[in-house]
N, C-alpha and C positions, 0 to 999 in steps of 0.2 A: 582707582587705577584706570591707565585711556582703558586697557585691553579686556579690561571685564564686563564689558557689554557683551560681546563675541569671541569668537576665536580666531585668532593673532595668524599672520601668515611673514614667511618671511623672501624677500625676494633682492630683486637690483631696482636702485631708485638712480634716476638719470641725473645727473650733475655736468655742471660744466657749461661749456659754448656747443654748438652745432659743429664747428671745425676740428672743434678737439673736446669728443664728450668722453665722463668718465662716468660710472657709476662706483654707487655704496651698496654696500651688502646690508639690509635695516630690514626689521622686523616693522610691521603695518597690525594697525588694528580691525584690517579687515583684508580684502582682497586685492584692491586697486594698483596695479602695477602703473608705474611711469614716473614723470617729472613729480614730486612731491617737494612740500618746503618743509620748514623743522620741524616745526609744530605736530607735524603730522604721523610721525618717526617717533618709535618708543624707546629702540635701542638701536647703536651703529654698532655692527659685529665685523667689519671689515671693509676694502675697498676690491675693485676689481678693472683692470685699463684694459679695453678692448682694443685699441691701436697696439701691435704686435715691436719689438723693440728690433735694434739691427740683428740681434740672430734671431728673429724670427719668432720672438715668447710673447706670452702673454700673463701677463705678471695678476697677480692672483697674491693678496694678504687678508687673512681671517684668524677670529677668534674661535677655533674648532671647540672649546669647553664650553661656548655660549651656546654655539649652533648647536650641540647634543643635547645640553638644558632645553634650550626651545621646541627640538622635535620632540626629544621624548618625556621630558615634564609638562611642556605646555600644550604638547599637540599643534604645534603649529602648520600650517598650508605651504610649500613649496612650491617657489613657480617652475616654470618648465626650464627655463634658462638659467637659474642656479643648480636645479638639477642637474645638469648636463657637469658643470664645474664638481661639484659633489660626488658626483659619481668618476671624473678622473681622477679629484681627491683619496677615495676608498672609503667615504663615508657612507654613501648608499651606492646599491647595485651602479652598474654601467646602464646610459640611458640612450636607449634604441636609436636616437639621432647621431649618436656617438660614432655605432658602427657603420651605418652611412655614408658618413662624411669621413670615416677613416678607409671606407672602402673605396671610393671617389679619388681619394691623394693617393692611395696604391696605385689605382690606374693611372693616375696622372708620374708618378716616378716611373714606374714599367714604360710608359709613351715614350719619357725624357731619355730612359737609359736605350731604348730601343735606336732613340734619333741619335744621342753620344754614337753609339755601336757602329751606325750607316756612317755612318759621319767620320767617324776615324779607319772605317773599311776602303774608303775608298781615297782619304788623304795617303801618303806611302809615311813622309817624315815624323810629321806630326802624332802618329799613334802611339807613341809611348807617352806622348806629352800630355796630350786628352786624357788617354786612362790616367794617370796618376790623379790629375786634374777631378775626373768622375769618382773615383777611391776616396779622395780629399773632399768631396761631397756626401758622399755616403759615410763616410767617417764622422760628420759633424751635422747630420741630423738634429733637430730640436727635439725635446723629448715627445713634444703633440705628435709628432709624426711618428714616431719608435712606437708609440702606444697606440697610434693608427695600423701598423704595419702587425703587430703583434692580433689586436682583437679582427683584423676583417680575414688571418687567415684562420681565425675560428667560425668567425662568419660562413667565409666561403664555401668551409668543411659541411655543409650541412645545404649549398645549390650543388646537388649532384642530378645529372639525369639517370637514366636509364634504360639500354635500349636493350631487347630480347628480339634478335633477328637469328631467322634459320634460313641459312642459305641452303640453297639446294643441294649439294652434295654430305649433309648432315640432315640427322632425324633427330633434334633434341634442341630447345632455345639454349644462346650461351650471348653473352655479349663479344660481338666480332665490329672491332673499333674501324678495321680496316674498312668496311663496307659503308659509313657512315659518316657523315662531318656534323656537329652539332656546333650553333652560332650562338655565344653569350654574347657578345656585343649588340646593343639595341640598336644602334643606326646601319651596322651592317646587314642585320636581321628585318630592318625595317623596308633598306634599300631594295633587298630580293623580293620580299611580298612586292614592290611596288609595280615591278618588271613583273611576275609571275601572275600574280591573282586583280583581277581588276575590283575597284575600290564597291562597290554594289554586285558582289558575285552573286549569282543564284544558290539558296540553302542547300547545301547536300544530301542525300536521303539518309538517312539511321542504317541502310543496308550498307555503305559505303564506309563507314567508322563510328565506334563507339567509345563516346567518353563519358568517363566517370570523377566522382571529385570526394573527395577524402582530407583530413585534416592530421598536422603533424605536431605535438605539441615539444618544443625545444624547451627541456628544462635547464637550470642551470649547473647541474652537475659538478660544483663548487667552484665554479666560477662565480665572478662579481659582475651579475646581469637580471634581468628580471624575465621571467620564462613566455615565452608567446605563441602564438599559433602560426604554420605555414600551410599553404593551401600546397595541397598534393593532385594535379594531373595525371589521370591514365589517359592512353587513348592507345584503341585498339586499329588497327589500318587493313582492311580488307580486300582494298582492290590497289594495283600497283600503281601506286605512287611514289613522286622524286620528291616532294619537297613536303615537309608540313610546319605552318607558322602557330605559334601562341603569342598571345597579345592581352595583356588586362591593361582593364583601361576603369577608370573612377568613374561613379554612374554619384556619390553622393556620402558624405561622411561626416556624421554630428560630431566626432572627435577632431579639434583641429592638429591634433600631433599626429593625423596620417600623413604621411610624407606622399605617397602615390596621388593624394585629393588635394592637397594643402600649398605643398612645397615643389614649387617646379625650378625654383632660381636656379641648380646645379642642370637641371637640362638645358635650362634656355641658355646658358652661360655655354655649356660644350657644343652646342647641336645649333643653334641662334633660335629654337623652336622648340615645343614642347611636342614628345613624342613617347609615348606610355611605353613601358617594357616590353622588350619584344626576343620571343626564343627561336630558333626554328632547328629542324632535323634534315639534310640533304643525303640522301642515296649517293653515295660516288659510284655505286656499280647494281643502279636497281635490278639488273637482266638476273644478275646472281642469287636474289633475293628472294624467297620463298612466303608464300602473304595465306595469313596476317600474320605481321606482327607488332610488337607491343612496343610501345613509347612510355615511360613516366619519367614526370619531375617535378619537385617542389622547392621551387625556392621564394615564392612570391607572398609575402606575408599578408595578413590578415587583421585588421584592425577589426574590433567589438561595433556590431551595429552601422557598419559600413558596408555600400553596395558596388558591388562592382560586375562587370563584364568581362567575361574571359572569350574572343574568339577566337575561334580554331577552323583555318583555312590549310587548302592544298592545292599542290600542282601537278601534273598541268591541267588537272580537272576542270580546276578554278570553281572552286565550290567553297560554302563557309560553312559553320555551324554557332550558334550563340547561345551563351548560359548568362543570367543571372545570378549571382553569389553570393552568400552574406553568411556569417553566424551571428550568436550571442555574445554577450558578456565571457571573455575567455573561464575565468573559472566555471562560471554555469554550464561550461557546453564537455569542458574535460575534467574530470575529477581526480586526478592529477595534480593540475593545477587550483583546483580549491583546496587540497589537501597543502600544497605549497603557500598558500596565502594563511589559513587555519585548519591547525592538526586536529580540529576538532568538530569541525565542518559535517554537517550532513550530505548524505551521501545516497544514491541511489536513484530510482526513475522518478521518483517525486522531485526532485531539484536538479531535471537535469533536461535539457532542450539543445536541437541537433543541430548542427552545420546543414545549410541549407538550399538550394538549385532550383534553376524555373527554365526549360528548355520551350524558349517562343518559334521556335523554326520550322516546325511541324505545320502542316494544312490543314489538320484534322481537328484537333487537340493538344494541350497543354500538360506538359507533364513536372509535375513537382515530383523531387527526389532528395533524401534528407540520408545523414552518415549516422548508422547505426553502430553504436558503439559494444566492443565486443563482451563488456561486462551487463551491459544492458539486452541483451539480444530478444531476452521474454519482456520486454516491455513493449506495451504497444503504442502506438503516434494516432492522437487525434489533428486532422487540420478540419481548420475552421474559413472559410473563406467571406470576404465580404468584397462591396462593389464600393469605392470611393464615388460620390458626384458631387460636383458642387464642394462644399466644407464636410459634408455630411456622409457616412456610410452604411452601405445598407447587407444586412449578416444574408447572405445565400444558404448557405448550406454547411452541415460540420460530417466529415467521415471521420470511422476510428479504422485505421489499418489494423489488417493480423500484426500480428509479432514477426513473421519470418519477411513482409513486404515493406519493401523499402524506396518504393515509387507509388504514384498515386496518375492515373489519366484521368483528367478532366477533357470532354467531349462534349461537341457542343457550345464550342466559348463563342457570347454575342462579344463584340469593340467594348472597350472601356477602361477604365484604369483599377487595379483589384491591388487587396492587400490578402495575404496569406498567412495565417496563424499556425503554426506546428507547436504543440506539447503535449505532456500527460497530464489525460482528463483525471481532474483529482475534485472532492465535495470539499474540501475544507479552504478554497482558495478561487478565483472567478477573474476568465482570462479578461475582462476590461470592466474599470471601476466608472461607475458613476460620477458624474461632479457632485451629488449629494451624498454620499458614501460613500468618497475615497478617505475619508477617514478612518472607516472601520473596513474599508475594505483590501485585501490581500490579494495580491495579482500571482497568476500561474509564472513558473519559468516558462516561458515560452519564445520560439523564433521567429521574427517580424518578416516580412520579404513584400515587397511591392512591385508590380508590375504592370504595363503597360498594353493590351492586345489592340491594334492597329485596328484591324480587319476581321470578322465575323469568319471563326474556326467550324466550317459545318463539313459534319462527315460526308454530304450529298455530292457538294461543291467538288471534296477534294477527289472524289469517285468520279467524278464529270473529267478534273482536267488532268487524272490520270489515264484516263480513258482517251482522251484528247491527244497525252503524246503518244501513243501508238497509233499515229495516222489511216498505216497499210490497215492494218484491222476494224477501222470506225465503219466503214459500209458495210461489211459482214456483222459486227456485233447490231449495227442500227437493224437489219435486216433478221437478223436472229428473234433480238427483242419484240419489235412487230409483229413475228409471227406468233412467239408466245404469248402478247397480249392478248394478242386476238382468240387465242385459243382459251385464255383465264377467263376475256368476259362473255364466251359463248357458254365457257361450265360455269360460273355464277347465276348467269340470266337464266341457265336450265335449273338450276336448285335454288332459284329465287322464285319459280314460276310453281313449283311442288311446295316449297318451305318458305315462307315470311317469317324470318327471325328480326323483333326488331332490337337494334344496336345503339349504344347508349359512351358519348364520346366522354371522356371523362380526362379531366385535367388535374395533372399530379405537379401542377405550377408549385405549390406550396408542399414545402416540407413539415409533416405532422410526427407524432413521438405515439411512439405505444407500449405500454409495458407486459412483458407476458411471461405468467406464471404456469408453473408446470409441475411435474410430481418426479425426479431421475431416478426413472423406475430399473435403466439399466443404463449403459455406455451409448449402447447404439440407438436408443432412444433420446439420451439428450443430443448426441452426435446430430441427432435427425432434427430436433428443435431449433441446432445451433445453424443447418443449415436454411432454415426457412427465415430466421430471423437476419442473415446476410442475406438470402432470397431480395429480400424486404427491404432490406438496407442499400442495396444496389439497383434493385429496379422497379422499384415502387417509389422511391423518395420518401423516405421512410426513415426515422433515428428509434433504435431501437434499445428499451432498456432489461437488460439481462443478466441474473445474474453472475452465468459463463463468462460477460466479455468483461466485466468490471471487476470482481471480487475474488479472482485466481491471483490476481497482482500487484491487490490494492491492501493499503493498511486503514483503511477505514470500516468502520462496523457496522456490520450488516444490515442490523435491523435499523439501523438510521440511513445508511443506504437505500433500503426498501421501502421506509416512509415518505423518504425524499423525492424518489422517481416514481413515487404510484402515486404521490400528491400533484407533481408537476407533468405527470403522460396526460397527453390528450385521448386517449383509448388503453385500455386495459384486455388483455385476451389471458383467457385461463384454458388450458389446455387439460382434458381431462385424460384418462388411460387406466389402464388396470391398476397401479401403483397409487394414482389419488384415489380409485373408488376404495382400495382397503383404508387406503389413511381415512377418509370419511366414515369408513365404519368402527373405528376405533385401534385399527393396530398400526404399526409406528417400521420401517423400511431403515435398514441401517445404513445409515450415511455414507456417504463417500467420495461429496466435497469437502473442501474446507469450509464451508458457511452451510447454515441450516436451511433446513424446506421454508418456504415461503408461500406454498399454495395454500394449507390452509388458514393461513393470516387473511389471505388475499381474500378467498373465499367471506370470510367473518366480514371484512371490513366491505364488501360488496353489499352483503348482506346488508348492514348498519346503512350506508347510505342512502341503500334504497327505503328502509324505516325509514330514515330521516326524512328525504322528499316525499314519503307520503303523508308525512305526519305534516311537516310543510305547507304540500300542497295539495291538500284532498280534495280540492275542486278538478284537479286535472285529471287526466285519466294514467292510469301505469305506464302506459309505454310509450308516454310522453315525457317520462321525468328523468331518466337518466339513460343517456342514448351512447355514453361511452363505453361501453361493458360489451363484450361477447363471449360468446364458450365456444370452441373446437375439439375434434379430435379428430387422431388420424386416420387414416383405412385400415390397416391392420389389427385397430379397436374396433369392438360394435362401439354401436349407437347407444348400447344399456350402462356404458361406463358414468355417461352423465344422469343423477338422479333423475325419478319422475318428480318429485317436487321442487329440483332446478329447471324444468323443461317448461314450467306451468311460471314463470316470469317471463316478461317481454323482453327476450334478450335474445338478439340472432346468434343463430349453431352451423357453424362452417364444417365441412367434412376436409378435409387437408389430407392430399393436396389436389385434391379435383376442383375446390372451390377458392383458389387460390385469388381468382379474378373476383368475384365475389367478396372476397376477403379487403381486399387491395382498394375496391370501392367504396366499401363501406367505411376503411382505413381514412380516405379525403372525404369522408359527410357524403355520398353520393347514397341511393337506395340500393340495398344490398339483393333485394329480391328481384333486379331488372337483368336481364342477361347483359354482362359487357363485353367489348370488346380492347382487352389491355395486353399484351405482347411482354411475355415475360418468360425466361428461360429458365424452367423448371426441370431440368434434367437431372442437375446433381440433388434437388430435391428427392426426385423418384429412384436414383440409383442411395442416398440415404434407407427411405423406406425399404428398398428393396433388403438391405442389411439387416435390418430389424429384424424383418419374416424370414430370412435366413437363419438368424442366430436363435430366434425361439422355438424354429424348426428342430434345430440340434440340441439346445437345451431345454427341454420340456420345461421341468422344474426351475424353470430362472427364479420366478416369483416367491416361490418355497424360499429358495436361496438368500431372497432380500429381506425379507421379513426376517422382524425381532422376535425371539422366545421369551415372550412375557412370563411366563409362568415355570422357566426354568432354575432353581435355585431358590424358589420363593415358599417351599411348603416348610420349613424351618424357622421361618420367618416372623408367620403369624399363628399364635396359638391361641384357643376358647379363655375368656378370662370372665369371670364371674363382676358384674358392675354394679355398684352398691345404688339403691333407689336415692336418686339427688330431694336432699329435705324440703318441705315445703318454703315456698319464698312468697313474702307478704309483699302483698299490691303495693306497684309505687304510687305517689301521691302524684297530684295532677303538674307538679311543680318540677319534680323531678324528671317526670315524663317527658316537659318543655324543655327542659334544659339539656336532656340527651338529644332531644331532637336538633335545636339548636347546633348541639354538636356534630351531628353526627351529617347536617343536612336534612333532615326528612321534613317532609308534614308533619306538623303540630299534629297532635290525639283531640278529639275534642274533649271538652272540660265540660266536666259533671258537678254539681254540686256535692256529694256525698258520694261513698262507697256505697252505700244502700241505694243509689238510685241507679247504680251501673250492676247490684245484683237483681234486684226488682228488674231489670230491665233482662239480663239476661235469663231471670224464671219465668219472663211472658215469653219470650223469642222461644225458648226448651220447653215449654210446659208441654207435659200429655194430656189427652182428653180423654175424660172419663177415669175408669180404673180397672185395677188388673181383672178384676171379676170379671168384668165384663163379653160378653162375648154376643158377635152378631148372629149365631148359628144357632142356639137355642132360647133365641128370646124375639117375642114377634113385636116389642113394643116399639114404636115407631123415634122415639124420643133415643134408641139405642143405636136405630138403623141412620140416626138425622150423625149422632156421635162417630160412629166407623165410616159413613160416609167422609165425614169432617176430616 
């Protein structure tokens, strides 16, 4: 058969002249749409005449029992443009071009009846003639258009805005229409930004409006359409303003059926110029207006893995603000919608990655903000950030946000162009495959976003040219500064002249991993663990593996979690406390996560490594051989929690949180016993601690409380049983010996000739000397005294 190399698609194949071209409805044994000849064509299922006849149709004949056999026996490919026909048919969904273009011919009859209307208003005789005339129009509609008119007011149903204004003589938001005009037409909306806002405004501050961006998924609710995503705008308005514009504009789209990226013919046709969607909201009586209030609207759709720009400007401020846009794959991002595609679909934070925002307008910093969806709420967002140059990109840094944070600042951004990775950190799956192991390799759901930073975001800079616009103030702050300097380096140079501490600059350029095990001796003790390891994670540069942040809302098992991250951390901290010194000595603390202790695994397999490198390397010295390990505890422990025969390894012991910086150096390979000088905001650390020594205050007995009653239940258990002497068992032979060994792994036995020669050998090794008579106490011969000496 042609079609059994591949799979068969079926589409429109061009026929005909250039003047007057028709297509066939034909099945292809592969992909290739256009001009084909016969030979190429496996089956003709119909014709299709794109030239429209005098009422306006367009004539459409098929074989509907072939085209069912093809899609769903054969699985065949559809192109985009019999789609469109198919789905006016009722054979598959309505296809999103459809309502488009049926929304476009509403506005164009509304235009026509609008000029009819003027048009017979101001003739006197003629109005009855026109109308009957316009009636006798609308009466004879083609049915394209009937089914235009029908789907784009379902369409429409769903661009609604939203405005919550409280005027001043009310205390409650309500929608009050009178106070407001809101503009759907794009060129009339376009025209007013033009007059009002100049094309390069200056960015607006964050203090002046706040927008937000949310996703809205339209299902089809027994309709015949396929479900999609619309982008939902909040913006909040703070200071009084008359005008505010929305504007998306296409930055870049791998799908070519986005129509906003793709298709501009129907702009350039109305407008003679292409001119991206444009919304705005006008105050008719701003004085009345009571601030802030709330603006939303969604009507602007969202294609899968499409980039766009939404700006949002006002008047007469003349100020802008700009977001970057994008989501995923629509099912992957609402679960909703994969449940509409397969009812059978997995579900939950492992397959699922967020609608996605990158706000470049900031001085300071970049801020990424992603839509947390409301059945996901305990999940939490890893981003991953890398720096594109050249073809090539290079991974910076990965954060895992809490659960309840739904924005990320990055601070500090050098120019360049970056791409940003948002999903759930999961072990069974790796957000980018190799070219050598994309075979076996399985990629995260995750959300892609790239962008551009112009200009070097430095917190210093933006200090400077805020300082700057308050002119009146710059000689007094310049004059202030001055004096306090001068007063910092006369107290430095006086306690530098008593005390020489010397300081040690240390560079936390590079991001290193640490894993750190602990003992949850109580709540407010791990509470206190959790907050050192974010300590760490935010101002250290620092990835931290723990089992709090991964395994409360992960389905992966534990203990291949814990092999996993203690295998690939570049440092390991074991944290000791009163709850690991009992586990060390044998009794066992009842649990109270869902995943089991890990300390002393951790401990064991410390242990085993360091055997290993000395067994290795016994030329070295100890405390050269394995330099990623430390022990800690905190202040509220003594020092006695950790044993004296772990104190006698070369392993450094951090007191936490006094030796924070200490800690942190040693974390990037620096020496841990040099004083440094690192700048880290230890507060909620020490208000953590403080918790601890409060609640053990109040309850003495915590420790009583955590421990297991090993010996409760148990005296029934075991009773005296009398055990019979096991019979003698006759020596195995040397063959036998071998062959266990073999088995079992060991060292061979050595091989003796004879049983007589392995007991002979063991009555010389046991023999006594002399005999029982003998005694060295009453006998003076020397030959007795040579024997007990022996």
């Amino acid at each position: 058969l042609k079609y059994s190399a591949g799979r068969p698609s079926i589409g429109l194949a061009l026929f005909g002249c250039k003047n007057r071209p028709a297509y066939r409805i034909v099945v292809f044994p592969d992909k290739a749409y256009g001009r084909h000849y016969e030979g190429s064509i496996i089956e003709e299922l119909g014709v299709f005449d794109p030239l429209p006849n005098f009422r306006n149709e367009k004539l459409v004949a098929c074989d509907i029992t072939r085209v069912k056999y093809w899609i769903g026996e054969r699985n065949a490919h559809i192109s985009p443009s019999l789609l469109e026909l198919l789905g006016l048919w009722g054979v598959l969904p309505i296809h999103p071009k459809t309502f488009i273009r049926a929304r476009y011919h509403l506005e164009e009859l509304e235009e026509a009846k609008l000029k009819v209307h003027s048009s017979t208003s101001q003739s006197g005789s003629p109005e009855v003639e026109s109308k009957k005339e316009t009636e006798k129009k609308e009466n004879h509609l083609p049915p394209f258009y009937i089914w235009s008119m029908f789907f784009v007011d379902y369409a429409c149903a769903e661009c609604q805005e939203e405005v919550k204004i409280l005027p001043r003589s009310s205390h409650e938001f309500r929608i009050v229409r009178s106070l407001y005009i809101f503009e759907n037409d794009t060129k009339k909306c376009d025209e007013a930004e033009f007059l009002l806002v100049p094309s390069r405004a200056p960015f607006c501050d964050s203090h002046d409006l706040s927008v937000t961006f949310s996703s809205v998924a339209v299902l089809p609710n027994g309709t015949n359409m396929l479900p999609y995503i619309l982008l939902n705008v909040s913006i909040w308005v703070n200071n009084p303003v008359s005008s505010v514009f929305l504007r998306l504009e296409c930055l870049g789209a791998p799908n070519m059926e986005d129509d906003y990226c793709h298709n501009h013919e129907e702009q350039s046709r109305r407008w003679g110029r292409m001119i991206w969607p444009c919304r705005s909201l006008t105050l008719s009586e701003p004085d009345l207006v009571s601030y802030p209030y709330f603006f939303n609207y969604h009507c602007f759709r969202l294609t899968s893995y499409s980039h766009y720009r939404l700006n949002v400007s006002y008047a007469p401020n003349a100020c802008r603000k700009s977001f970057i846009v994008t989501i995923p794959e629509e099912a992957q991002m609402n679960p909703a919608i994969s449940r509409f595609y397969d009812k059978d679909a997995a579900s939950g934070g492992n397959y699922w990655s967020p609608l996605a925002s990158v706000d470049l307008t900031l001085r300071d910093r970049v801020v990424i903000r992603y839509e947390k969806q409301p059945a996901l709420a305990a999940t939490p967002i890893s981003i991953a950030v890398f720096e594109t140059i050249a073809s090539s990109s290079t991974h910076l840094f990965t954060n895992t946000l809490d659960a309840g944070v739904v924005e990320y600042a990055w601070k500090n951004v050098p120019a360049g162009n970056f791409t940003v990775y948002l999903y759930v950190s999961r072990l069974d799956c790796d957000l980018i495959c190799n070219s050598d192991t994309v075979d076996k390799c399985t990629l995260c759901p995750s959300t892609r976003i790239y962008f551009t930073v112009e200009e070097d975001k430095i917190w210093f800079s933006a200090s400077v040219h805020g300082l700057l616009s308050h002119g009146t103030c710059v000689v007094g702050a310049s004059m202030l500064c001055f004096v306090v300097t001068i007063g910092f380096l006369f107290f430095f140079l006086a306690i530098k002249c008593f005390h020489k501490v010397p300081l040690r600059e240390v560079l936390l350029s590079h991001r290193t991993t640490v894993f750190i095990a602990y003992v949850d001796d109580c709540k407010p003790h791990s509470d206190c663990i959790a907050v050192l390891a974010k300590v760490l994670q935010h101002s250290a540069n620092v990835d931290v593996f723990m089992d709090q942040f991964e395994l409360k809302y992960s389905e992966t098992l534990p203990l291949r979690w814990f092999v996993n991250k203690f295998a690939v951390a570049n440092h390991v901290v074991l944290i000791f406390s009163e709850g690991a010194s009992v586990i060390l000595h044998g009794e066992s603390l009842i649990q109270r996560q869902p995943f089991p202790e890990f300390f002393s695994v951790a401990l064991n397999m410390l242990i085993a490594e360091y055997s290993k490198d000395v067994t290795k390397q016994s030329g070295k010295l100890l405390s050269e051989i394995r330099p990623r390990f430390a022990f800690a505890y905190m202040t509220y422990s003594p020092s006695s929690v950790i044993p004296e025969e772990l104190t006698t390894l070369p392993i450094n012991i951090f007191k936490l949180p006094e030796q924070v910086q200490n800690l942190i150096s040693w974390l990037h390979n620096q020496p841990s016993d040099i004083y440094v000088d690192v700048c880290v905001d230890i507060s909620d650390l020490k208000s953590a601690v403080n918790e601890v020594v409060e609640y053990r205050r109040k309850n003495a007995i915590w420790l009583t409380e955590r421990l297991q009653d090993k010996h409760k239940n148990f005296g029934s258990a075991f009773a005296l049983q009398n055990v019979p002497f096991q019979s003698n068992r006759s020596v195995l032979t040397p063959e036998e010996q071998i062959n266990i060994a073999e088995v079992l792994n060991l060292e061979p036995p050595d091989i003796h000739s004879s049983i007589e020669e392995i007991r002979s050998k063991e009555d010389d090794v046991f023999a006594l000397i002399g005999s029982p008579s003998d005694s060295s106490f009453d006998s003076d011969d020397s030959t007795s005294n040579r024997k007990h000496l022996q």
